[in-house]
C-alpha positions as CSV (number, residue, x, y, z in Angstrom):
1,X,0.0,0.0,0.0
2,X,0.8,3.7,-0.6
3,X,0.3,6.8,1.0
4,X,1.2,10.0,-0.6
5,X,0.4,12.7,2.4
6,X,0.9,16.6,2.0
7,X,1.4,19.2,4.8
8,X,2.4,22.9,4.6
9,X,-0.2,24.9,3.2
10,X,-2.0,27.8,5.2
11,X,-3.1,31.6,5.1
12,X,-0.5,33.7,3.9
13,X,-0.6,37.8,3.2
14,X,0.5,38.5,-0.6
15,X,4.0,38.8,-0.8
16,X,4.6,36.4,1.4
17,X,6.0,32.6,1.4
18,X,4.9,29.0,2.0
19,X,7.1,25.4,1.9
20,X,4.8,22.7,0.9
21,X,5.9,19.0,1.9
22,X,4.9,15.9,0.5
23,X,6.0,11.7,1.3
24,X,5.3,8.9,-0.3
25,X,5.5,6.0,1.8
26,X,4.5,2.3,1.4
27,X,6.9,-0.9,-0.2
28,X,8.1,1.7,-2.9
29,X,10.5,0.3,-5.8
30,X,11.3,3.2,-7.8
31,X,9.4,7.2,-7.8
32,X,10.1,8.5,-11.0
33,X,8.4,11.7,-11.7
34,X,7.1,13.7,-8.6
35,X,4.9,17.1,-8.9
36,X,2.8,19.3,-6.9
37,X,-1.1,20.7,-9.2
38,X,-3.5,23.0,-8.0
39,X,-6.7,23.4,-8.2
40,X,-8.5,27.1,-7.3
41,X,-12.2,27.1,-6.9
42,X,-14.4,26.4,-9.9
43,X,-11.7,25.5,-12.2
44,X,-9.7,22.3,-13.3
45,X,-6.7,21.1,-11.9
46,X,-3.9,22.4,-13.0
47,X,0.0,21.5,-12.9
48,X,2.4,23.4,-11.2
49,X,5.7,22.2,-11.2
50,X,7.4,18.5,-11.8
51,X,10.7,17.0,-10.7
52,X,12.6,14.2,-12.2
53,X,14.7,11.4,-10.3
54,X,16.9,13.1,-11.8
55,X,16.2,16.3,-10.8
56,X,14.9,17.9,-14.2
57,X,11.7,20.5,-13.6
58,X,9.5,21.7,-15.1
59,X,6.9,25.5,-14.1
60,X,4.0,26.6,-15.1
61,X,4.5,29.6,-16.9
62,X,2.1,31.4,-13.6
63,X,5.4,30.2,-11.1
64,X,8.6,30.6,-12.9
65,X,10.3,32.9,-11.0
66,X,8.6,32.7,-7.7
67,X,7.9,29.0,-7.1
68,X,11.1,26.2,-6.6
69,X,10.4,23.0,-6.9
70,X,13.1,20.5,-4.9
71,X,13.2,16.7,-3.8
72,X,15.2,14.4,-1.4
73,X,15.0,10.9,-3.1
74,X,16.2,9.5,0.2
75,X,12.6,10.3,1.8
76,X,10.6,10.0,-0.9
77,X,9.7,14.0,-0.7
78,X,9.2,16.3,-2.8
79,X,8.9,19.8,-1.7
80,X,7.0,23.2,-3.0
81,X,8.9,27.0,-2.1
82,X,6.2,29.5,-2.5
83,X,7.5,32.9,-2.9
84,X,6.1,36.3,-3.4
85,X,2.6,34.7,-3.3
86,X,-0.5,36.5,-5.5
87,X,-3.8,36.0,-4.4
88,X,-4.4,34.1,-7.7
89,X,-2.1,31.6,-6.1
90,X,-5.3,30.6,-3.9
91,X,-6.2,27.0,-4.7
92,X,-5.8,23.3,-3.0
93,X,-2.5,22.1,-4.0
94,X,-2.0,18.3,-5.0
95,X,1.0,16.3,-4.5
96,X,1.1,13.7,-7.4
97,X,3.6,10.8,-7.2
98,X,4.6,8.3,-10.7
99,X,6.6,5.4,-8.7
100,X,6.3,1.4,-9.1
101,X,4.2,-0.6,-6.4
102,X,3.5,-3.8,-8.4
103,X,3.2,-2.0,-11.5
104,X,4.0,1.8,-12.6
105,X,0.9,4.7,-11.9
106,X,1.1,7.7,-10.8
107,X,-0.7,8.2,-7.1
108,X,-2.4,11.9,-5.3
109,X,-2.0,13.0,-2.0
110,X,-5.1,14.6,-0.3
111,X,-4.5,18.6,-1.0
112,X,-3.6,21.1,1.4
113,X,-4.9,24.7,1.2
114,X,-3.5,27.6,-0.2
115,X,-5.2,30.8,0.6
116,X,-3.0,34.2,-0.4
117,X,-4.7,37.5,0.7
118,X,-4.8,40.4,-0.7
């Protein structure tokens, strides 16, 4: 069995900065791709950033610059820097894991909650 489990996310005045966490955990052979998707209120889930194993990312356009996305493939974690948050940064962000656990598919964590004031 595995558990992808988020935890970070919070209120936050514009400007200001979050760390999102997320671990996989469970009889894990191999995480390739780890990433971290959002999704704000009446619109679809989006992606935010993706790390490779071997350490290749990739932004949304929205985040270059402000968000960095980082891993330690030692503890199966991934982690989110949020800096100078917008309030357009206000969503539920989902950690999204692509390891092998039997076969190869790609696993969510539960969301945390964003919320950037303005």
């Amino acid at each position: 069995q595995v558990q992808v489990v988020e935890s970070g996310g919070g209120l936050v005045q514009a400007g200001g900065s979050l760390r999102l966490s997320c671990a996989a955990s469970g009889s894990i052979v191999s995480i390739y791709v780890m990433g971290w998707y959002r999704q704000a209120p009446g619109k679809q889930r989006e992606l935010v950033a993706t790390i490779t194993s071997g350490g290749r990312t990739n932004y949304a356009d929205s985040v270059k610059g402000r968000f960095t996305i980082s891993r330690a493939n030692a503890r199966n974690t991934v982690y989110l820097q949020m800096n100078s948050l917008k309030p357009e940064d206000t969503a539920v962000y989902y950690c999204n894991v692509d390891l092998f656990y039997g076969a190869r598919r790609d696993y969510w964590g539960q969301g945390t909650q964003v919320t950037v004031s303005s």
